[in-house]
C-alpha positions as CSV (number, residue, x, y, z in Angstrom):
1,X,-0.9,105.8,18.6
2,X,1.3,102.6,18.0
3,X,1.7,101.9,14.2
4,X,3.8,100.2,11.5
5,X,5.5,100.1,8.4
6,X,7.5,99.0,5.6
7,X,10.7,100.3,4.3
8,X,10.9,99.4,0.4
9,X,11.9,101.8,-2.4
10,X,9.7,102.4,-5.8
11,X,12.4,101.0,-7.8
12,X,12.9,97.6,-5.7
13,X,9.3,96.7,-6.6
14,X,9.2,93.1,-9.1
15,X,7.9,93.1,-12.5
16,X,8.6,93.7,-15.9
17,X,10.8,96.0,-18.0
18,X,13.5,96.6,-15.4
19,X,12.8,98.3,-12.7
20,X,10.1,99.0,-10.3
21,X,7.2,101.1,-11.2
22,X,3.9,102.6,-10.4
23,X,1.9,99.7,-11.9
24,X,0.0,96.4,-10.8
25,X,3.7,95.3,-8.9
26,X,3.1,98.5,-6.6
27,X,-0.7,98.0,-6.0
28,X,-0.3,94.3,-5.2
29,X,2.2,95.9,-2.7
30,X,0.0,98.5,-1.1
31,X,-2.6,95.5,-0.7
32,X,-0.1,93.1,0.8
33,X,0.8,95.9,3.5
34,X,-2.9,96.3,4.3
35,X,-3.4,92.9,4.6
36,X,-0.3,92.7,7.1
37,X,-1.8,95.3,8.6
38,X,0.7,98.0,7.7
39,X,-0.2,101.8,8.5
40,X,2.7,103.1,6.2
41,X,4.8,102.2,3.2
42,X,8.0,104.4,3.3
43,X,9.8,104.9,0.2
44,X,12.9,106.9,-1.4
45,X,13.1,110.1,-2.7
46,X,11.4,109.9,-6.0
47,X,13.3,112.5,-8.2
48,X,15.0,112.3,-11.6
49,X,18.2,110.6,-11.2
50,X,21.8,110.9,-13.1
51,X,25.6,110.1,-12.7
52,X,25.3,107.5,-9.8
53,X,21.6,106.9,-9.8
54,X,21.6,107.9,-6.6
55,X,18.3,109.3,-5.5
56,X,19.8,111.5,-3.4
57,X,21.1,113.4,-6.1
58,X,18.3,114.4,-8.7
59,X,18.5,116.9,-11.5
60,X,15.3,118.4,-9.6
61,X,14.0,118.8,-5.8
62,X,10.5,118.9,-7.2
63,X,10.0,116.9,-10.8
64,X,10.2,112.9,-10.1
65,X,11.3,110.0,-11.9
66,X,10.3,109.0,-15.5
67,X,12.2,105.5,-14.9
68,X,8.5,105.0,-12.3
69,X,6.1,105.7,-14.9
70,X,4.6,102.4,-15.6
71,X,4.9,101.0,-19.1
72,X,1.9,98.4,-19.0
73,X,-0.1,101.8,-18.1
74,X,1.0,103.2,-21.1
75,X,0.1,100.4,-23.6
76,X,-3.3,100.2,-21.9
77,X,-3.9,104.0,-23.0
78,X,-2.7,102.9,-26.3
79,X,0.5,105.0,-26.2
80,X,3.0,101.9,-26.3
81,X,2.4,98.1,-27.8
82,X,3.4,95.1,-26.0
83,X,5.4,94.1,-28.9
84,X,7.5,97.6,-28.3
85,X,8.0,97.2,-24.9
86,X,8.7,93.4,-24.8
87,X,12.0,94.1,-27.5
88,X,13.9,96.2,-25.5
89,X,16.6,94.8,-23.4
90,X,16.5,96.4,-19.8
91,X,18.8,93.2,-18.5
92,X,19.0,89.4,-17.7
93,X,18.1,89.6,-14.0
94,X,14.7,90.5,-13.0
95,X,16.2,91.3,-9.2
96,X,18.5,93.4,-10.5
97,X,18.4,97.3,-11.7
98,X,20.8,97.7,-15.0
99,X,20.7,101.3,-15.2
100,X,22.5,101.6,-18.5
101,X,20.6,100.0,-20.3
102,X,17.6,101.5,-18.7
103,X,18.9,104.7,-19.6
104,X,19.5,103.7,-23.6
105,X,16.1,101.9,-23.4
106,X,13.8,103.5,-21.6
107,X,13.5,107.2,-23.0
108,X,13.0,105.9,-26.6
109,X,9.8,104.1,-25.4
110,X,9.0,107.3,-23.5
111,X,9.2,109.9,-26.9
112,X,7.6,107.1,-29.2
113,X,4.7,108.0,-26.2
114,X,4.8,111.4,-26.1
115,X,4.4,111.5,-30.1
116,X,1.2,110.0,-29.8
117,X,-0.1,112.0,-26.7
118,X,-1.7,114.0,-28.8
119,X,-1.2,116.4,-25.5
120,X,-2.8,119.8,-27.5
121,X,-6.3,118.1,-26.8
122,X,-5.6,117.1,-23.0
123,X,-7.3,119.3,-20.7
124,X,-5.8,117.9,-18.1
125,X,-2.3,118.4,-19.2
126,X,-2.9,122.2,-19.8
127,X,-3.9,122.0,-16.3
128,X,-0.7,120.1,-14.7
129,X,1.7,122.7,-16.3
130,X,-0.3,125.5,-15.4
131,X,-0.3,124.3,-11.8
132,X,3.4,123.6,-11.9
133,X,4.7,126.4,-14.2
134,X,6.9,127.7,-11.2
135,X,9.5,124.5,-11.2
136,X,8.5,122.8,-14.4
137,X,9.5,125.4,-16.9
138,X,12.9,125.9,-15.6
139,X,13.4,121.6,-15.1
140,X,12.0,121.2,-18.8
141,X,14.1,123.9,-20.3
142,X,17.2,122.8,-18.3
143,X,17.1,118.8,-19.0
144,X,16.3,120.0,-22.5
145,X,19.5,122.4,-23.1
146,X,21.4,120.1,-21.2
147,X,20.3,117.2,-24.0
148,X,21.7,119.8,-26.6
149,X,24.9,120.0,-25.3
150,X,25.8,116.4,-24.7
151,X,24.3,115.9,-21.4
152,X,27.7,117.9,-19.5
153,X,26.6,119.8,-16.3
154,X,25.0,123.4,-16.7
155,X,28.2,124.6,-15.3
156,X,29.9,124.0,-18.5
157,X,26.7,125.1,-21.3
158,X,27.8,128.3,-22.8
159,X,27.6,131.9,-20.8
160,X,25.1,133.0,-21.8
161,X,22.7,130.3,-21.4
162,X,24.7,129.2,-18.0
163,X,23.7,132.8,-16.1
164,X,20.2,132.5,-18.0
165,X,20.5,135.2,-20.2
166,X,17.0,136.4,-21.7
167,X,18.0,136.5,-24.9
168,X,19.5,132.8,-24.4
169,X,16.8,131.6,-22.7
170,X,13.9,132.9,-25.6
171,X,17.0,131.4,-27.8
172,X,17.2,128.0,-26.3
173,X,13.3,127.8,-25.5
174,X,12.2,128.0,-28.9
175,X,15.6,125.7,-30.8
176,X,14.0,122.8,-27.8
177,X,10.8,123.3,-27.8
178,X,10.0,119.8,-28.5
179,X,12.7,118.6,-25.8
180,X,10.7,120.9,-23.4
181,X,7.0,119.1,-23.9
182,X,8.4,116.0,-24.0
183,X,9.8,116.5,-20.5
184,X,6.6,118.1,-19.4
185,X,4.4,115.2,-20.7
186,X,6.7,112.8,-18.4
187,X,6.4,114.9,-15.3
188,X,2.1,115.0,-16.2
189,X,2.5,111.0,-17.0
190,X,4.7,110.4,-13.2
191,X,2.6,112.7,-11.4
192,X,-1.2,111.1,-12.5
193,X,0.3,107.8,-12.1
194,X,2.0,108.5,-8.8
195,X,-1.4,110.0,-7.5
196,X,-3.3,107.3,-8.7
197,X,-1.1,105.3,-6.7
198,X,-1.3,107.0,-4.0
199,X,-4.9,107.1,-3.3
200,X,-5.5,103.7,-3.9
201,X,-3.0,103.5,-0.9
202,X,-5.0,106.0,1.0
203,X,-8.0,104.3,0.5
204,X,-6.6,101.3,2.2
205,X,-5.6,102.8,5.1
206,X,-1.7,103.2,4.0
207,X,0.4,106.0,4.6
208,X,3.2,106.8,2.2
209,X,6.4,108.1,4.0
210,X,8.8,110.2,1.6
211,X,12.0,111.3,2.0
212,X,13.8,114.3,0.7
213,X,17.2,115.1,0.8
214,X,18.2,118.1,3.2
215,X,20.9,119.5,0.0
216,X,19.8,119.3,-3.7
217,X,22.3,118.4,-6.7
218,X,24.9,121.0,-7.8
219,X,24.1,120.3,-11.3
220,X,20.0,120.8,-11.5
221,X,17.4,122.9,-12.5
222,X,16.8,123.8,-8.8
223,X,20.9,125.6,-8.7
224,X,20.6,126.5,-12.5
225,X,17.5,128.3,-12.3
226,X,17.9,129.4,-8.4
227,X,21.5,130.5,-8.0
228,X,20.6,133.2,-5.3
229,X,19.4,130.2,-3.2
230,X,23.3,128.7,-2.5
231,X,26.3,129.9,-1.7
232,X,27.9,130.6,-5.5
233,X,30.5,133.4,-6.2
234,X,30.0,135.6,-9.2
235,X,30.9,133.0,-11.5
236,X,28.0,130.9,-10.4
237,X,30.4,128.4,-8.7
238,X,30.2,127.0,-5.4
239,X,31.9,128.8,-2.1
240,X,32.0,125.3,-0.4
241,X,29.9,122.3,-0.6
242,X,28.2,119.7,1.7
243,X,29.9,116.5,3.7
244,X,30.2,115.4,6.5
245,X,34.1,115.7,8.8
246,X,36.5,112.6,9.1
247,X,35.5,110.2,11.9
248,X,35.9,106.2,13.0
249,X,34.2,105.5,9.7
250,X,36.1,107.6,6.9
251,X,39.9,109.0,7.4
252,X,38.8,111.9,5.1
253,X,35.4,112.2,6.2
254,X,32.6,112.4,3.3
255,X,33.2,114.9,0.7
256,X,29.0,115.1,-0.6
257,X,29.8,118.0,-3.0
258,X,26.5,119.4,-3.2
259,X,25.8,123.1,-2.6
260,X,25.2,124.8,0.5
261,X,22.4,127.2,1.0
262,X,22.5,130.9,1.6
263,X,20.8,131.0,5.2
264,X,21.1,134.7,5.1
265,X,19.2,135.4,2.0
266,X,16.4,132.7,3.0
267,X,15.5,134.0,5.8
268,X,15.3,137.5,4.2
269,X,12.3,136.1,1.4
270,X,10.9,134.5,4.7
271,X,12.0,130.6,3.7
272,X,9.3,131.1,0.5
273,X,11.7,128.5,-1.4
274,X,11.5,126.2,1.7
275,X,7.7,127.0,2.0
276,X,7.1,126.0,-1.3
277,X,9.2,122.6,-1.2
278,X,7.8,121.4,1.9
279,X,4.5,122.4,0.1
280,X,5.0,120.3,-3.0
281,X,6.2,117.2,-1.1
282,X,3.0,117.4,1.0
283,X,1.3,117.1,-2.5
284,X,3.3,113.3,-3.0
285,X,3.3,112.2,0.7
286,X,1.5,111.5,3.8
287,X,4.5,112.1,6.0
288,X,8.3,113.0,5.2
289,X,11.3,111.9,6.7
290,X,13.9,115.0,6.5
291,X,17.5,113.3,5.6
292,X,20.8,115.4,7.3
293,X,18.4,117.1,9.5
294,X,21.1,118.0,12.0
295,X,22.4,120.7,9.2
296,X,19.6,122.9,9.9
297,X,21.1,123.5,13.4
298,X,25.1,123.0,12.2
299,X,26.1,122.6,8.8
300,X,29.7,121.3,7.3
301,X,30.9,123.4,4.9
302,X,34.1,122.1,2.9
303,X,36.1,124.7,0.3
304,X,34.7,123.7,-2.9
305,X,37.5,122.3,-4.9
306,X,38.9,120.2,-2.3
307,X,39.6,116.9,-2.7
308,X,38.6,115.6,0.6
309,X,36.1,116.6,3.7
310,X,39.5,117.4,5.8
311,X,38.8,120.8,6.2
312,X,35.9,121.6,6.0
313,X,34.1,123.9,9.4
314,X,31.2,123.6,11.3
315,X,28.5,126.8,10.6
316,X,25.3,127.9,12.1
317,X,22.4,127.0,10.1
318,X,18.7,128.3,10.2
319,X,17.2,126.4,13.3
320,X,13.9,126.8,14.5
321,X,13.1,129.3,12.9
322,X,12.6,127.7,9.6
323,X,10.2,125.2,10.9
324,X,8.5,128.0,12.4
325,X,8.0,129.7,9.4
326,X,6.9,126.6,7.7
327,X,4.2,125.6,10.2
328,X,3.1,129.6,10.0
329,X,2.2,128.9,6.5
330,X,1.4,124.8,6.1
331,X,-0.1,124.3,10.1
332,X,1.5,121.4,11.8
333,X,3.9,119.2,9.8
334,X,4.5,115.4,9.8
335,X,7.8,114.9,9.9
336,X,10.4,112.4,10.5
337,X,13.9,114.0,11.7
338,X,16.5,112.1,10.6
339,X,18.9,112.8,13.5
340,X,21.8,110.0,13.1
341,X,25.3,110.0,13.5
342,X,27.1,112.1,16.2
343,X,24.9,114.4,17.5
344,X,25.4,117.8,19.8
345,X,23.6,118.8,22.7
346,X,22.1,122.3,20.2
347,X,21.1,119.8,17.6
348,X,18.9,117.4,19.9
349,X,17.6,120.5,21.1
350,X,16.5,121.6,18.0
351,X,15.1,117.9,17.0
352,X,12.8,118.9,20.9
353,X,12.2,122.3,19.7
354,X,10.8,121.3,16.6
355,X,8.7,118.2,18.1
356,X,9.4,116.1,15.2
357,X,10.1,112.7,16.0
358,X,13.6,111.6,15.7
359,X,15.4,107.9,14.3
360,X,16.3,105.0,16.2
361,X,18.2,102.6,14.7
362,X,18.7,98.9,15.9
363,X,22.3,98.4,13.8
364,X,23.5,101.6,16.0
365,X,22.7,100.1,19.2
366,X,24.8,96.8,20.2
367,X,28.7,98.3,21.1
368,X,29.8,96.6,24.0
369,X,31.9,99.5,24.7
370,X,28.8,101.6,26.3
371,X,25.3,102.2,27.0
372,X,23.6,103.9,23.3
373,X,20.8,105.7,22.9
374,X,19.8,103.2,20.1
375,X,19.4,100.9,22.9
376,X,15.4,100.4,23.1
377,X,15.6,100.4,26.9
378,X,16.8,104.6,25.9
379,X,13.9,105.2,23.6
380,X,10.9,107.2,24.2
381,X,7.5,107.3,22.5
382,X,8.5,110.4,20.2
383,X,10.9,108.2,17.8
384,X,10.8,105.9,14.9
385,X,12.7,102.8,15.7
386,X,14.2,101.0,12.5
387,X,15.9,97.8,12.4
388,X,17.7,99.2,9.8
389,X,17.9,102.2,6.8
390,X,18.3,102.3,3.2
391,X,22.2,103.0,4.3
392,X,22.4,99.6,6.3
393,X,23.6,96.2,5.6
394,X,20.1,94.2,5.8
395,X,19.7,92.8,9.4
396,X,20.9,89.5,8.6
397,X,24.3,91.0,7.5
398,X,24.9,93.0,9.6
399,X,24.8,90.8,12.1
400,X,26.8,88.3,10.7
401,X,29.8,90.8,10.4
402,X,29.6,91.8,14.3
403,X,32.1,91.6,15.7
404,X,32.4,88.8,18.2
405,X,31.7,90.8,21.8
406,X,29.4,93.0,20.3
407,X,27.2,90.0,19.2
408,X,27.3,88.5,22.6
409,X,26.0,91.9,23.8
410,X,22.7,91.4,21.2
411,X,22.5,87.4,21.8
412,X,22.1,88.8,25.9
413,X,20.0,91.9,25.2
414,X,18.0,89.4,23.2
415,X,18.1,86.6,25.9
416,X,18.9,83.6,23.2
417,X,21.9,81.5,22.9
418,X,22.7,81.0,19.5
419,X,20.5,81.6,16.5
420,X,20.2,78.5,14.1
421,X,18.9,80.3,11.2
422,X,18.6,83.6,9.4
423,X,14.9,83.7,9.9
424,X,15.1,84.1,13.9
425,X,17.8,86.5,13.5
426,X,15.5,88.6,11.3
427,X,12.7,88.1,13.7
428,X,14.8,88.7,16.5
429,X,15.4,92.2,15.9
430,X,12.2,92.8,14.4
431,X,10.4,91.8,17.0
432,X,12.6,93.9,19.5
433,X,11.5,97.2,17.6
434,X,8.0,96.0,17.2
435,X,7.9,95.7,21.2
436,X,9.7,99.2,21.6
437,X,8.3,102.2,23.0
438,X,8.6,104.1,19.9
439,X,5.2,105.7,18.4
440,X,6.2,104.3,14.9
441,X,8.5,101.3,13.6
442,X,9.3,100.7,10.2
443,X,11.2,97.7,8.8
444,X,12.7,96.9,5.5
445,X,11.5,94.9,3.3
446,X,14.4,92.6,3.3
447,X,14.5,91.6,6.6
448,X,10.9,90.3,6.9
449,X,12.4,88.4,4.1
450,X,15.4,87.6,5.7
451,X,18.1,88.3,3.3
452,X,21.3,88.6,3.8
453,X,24.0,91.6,2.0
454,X,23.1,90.4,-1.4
455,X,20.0,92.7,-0.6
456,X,21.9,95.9,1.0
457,X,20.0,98.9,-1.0
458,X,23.1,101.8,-0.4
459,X,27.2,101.6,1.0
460,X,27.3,105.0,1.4
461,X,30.4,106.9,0.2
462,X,30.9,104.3,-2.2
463,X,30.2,104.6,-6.4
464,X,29.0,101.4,-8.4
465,X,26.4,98.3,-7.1
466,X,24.4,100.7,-4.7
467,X,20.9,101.1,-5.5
468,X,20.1,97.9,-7.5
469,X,18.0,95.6,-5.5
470,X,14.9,93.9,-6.5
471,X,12.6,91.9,-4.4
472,X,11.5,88.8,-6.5
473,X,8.0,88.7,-8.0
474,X,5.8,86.7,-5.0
475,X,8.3,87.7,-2.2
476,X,5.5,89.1,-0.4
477,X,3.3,86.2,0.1
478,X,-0.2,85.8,2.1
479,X,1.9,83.5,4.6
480,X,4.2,86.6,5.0
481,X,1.0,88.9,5.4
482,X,-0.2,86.8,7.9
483,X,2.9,86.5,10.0
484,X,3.5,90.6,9.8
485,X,0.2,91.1,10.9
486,X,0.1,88.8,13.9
487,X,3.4,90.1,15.2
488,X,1.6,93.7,14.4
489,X,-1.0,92.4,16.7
490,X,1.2,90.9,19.4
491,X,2.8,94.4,19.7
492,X,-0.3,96.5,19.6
493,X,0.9,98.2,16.5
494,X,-2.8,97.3,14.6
């Protein structure tokens, strides 16, 4: 079936108090994109973020982000006043994301909350830990030991609470024991509001598309609690680490630094870690979108301590068989493979193998140089064709930076002269994936808006002014509704 989507991140929703949320901003959205017609809203992954606020690299595969909780939610249950929330400075720019100061702000409204929970009467609460015990008891223990020594990665806590000691971990478990419920409360407050979210989205015909990162963070309650999981020496240190080898992009290649599984020992438990993961995100999201899914046929392991991807060698990763042993345990999986960049003959085998649907990506297609497989005249039905990703310049930019052959290429795939505005360009393109063969397209926000790099979400391999972006309160107007969903229409996508 021929459907559509949007592409816009939790935290790039408008409204107040800094940063996008699960509140009225996010329903208003979900009712915009079924009045466009819209049969999925993809976001980003949703976990707890740190150094970099990248959401690629969260302190936790499975807890999400307390920065979503909505606030207004929270002073409608009488937790928070208006007054509270309305002093704290969380920036001058309402489409931009100042994490600093959402950092120094936002967890003391977040404790002046969880003191007046009054969580020992919530039935409901007793129930969410319960269910969750087997992540959230290592995640609260581990952001709350990490509080008490200065925030510094586990890596460098003392021994015996580093290689989880018992006696360290009874120790540390009862000096934090308010540190630990306050972290459970959030993950009870992200999770009912994120499920109240989601339903309403459900029950207007939306899907929600997640994305989870193939590698989890080095320093996290997934690697602290889960050593035998990664490739760690005795110490508890990394062998190597992820990134990807130097190419036309990056001299050095990309040195990711994150940890590399232990293939070995997880196909000796029978992938129950995986199991379990794939389980929990099927608890958040319609469909997932795996990111780096080509290192589950070949993954790029660099010496860990190097300073740059240089030498770093290919190895053999689990294959089929993982997805096999998922679908033996969950039944038949709705996945996105997220197959980009330069791909071997065993890896597209493995994206046929597995039957997922694999990314096509307009930016990727236009070099005059040869024939792609981004090209939609290449695509078949099995695909997601994007005119764009998270880790692209918005449509409009990117094709102002072309380079002057490769642009004529696109102006004569196109069949248009010139464009006189950055409205057809973005309509251009859209309209070419819209009319594509693939099953699903998605497009980002920004370039039904038509913005230009002032709205690029990520430069990957780059630190600082990457995952800021707002889109302005009213972006999304009826007119726009009406003009997604006719093209919808025009392209059978309804």
């Amino acid at each position: 079936m021929r459907t559509s989507g949007i592409l816009l991140p939790v935290a790039s929703l408008p409204g107040k108090y800094g940063i996008g949320t699960f509140g009225k901003e996010a329903y208003n959205f979900v009712d915009s994109l079924s009045a466009a017609g819209q049969a999925y809203w993809q976001i980003l992954p949703l976990g707890p973020t740190g150094y970099g606020d990248s959401p690629y690299q969260s302190f936790s595969t499975f807890a999400g982000n307390p920065y979503f909780i909505d606030l207004q939610t929270l002073i409608e249950e009488g937790l928070l006043t208006k007054k509270e929330c309305d002093a704290c400075d969380f920036g001058a720019s309402d489409d931009y994301i100042d994490y600093e100061k959402l950092y120094f702000e936002r967890y003391d409204l977040l404790r002046k909350a969880f003191d007046r929970a009054k969580l020992s009467n919530k039935k409901d609460y007793k129930e969410f830990c319960k269910k969750n015990e087997s992540w959230l008891d290592d995640y609260a223990l581990f952001r709350a030991v990490k509080n008490s020594f200065g925030g510094i990665s586990y890596i460098e806590w003392d021994d015996d609470i580093r290689t989880r000691q018992p006696e360290a971990i009874a120790k540390y478990t009862k000096l934090c024991i308010k540190d630990i419920d306050f972290y459970k409360f959030l993950q009870y407050e992200f999770d009912k509001q994120w499920q109240a979210l989601k339903n309403y989205a459900n029950g207007k015909n939306v899907k929600i598309i997640g994305d989870i990162p193939i590698y989890v963070a080095f320093d996290s309650a997934d690697t602290w609690a889960n050593p035998e999981l990664f490739q760690f020496d005795s110490k508890g240190y990394p062998t190597a680490v992820a990134g990807c080898p130097p190419d036309g992009f990056s001299a050095t290649g990309q040195l990711w630094g994150n940890p590399l599984y232990d293939w070995k020992y997880h196909k000796e438990t029978g992938y129950k870690w995986w199991i379990t993961r794939i389980a929990h995100c099927y608890e958040l999201y319609d469909m997932i979108r795996i990111d780096h899914f080509r290192a589950f046929d070949a993954y790029y392991a660099i010496p860990y301590g190097d300073p740059t991807a240089e030498f770093g060698k290919w190895k053999k990763g689990p294959g089929i068989g993982l997805f096999n042993a998922i679908r033996a345990e969950l039944g038949e999986l709705d996945m996105i493979a997220e197959d980009l960049g330069f791909l071997t003959e065993s890896v597209l085998e493995l994206v046929r193998k597995s039957g997922f649907p694999g990314m096509k990506v307009l930016q990727f297609a236009f070099d005059s140089r040869e024939d792609s497989d981004y090209l939609p005249h290449n695509y078949i039905k099995n695909s997601v064709v994007y005119t764009g990703t998270h880790d692209n310049e918005t449509i409009v930019g990117w094709f102002k930076t072309l380079k002057k052959v490769d642009r004529q290429m696109a102006l004569d795939y196109l069949n248009i002269v010139e464009f006189s505005s950055d409205f057809e360009i973005s309509r251009a393109f859209i309209k070419l994936a819209m009319g594509s063969v693939s099953n699903l397209c998605v497009i980002p926000m920004q370039d039904y808006l038509a913005l230009g790099s002032e709205a690029r979400i990520n430069k990957p391999a780059t630190l600082g002014g990457n995952w800021v972006w707002r889109m302005k309160k009213g972006a999304f107007t009826k007119k726009l509704s009406t003009e997604i969903k006719s093209i919808t229409k025009l392209y059978a996508r309804m």
